[in-house]
N, C-alpha and C positions, 0 to 999 in steps of 0.2 A: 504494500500500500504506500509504503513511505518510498517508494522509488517511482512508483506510478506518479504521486504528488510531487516528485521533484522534475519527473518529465515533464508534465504538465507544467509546471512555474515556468521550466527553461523555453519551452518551446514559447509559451504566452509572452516571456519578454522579447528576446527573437523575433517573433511576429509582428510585436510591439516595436521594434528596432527599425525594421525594414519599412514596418508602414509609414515612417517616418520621411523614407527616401521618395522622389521623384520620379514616376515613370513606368515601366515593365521591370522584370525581376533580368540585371542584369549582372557581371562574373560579380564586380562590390559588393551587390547585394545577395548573390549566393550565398559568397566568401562569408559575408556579414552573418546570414544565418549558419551556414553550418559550423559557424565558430559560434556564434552564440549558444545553440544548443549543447554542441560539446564544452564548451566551458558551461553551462549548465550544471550539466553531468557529471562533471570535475568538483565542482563546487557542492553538489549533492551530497559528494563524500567528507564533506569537511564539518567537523562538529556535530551538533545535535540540537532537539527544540529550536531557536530563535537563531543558534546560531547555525545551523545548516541552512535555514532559509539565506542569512545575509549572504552566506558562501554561494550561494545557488545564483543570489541576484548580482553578485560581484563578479564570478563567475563567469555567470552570462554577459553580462555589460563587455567584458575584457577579452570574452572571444568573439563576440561581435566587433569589435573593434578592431583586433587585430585581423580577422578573417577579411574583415569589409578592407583593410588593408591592403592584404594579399592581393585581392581580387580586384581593386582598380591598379594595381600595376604591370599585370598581366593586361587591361585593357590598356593601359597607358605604350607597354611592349608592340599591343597589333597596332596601334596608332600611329608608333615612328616607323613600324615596319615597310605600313603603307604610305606611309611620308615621303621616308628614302627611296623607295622605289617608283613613287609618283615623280621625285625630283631628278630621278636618273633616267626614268622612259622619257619625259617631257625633255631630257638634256639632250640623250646619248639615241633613243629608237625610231628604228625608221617608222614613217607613218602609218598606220594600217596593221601593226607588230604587234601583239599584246606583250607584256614582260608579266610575269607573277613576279607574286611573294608569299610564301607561306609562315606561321608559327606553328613548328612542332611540339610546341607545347601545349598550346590549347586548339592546335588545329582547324586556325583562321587563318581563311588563305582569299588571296583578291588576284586580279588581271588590271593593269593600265594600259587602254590601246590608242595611244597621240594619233593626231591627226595633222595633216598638213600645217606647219607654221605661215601665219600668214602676219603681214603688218597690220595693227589694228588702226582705221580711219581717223578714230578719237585720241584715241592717245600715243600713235604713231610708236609702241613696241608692236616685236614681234610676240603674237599669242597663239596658242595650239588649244584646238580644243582636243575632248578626250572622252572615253567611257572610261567607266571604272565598275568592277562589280567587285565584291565583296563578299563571301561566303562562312555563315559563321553559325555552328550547330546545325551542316546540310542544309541552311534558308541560304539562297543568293539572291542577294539585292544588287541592281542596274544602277545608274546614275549618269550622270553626262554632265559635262562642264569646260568651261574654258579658262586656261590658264595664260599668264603674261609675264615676258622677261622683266625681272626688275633691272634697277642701274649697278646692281653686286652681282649678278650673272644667275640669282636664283632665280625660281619660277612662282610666281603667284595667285591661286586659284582666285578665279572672277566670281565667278556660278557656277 
């Protein structure tokens, strides 16, 4: 019973945690629950009466935290992944080419395919538009956008 009631607490903070964040249940807010639960759990074991509960709540607090941690820097990881490789197709790929990139780690993986560099009317650099898809948990998502030489030699996405 008294483990039943400390699942119970962990998970209810946890779920308490997460509903706090913004959006769909993404890797931070995995990360955030599955640490909160497991520190739960951890903290279940700690004392007795009054004071396993506060273990249970500190517990949880601590591995929500640290999990939610984890978990947006593995997102932060597929982000430059797709950066650098967005900014070396845009440099270096013929038009029409796609380049991947994948993370072996969490096994997001995307395409960038430039399209002809043209000089843009308005503001007279050269800009490449592009597709991009992105595939992450088997969903792939499209996109399409046009990027622009800066005056430091990077590229900078328009739309």
């Amino acid at each position: 019973m008294r483990r039943l009631l400390a699942l119970a607490t962990a998970l209810f903070f946890a779920i308490t945690l997460v509903g706090c964040g913004a959006g769909g249940i993404n890797k931070q807010t995995g990360g955030a629950v599955l640490g909160g639960v497991g520190g739960g759990l951890i903290g279940s074991r700690i004392g007795s009466g009054r004071g396993q509960i506060v273990g249970i709540i500190a517990g949880t607090v601590l591995g929500a935290l640290l999990g939610g941690e984890v978990g947006r820097q593995l997102d932060e990881r597929d982000r430059l992944m797709m950066s650098q490789t967005t900014q070396g197709a845009l440099e270096k790929s013929q038009s029409g080419i796609p380049t991947e990139w994948q993370n072996p780690d969490t096994q997001t993986s995307g395409t960038i395919t430039p399209q002809l560099a043209r000089i843009d009317t308005v503001t007279g650099r050269y800009c490449r538009e592009f597709q991009q898809t992105v595939t992450i948990g088997g969903q792939t998502q499209q996109a399409y956008g046009k990027a622009c030489r800066q005056p430091d030699g990077s590229w900078q996405v328009m739309q």
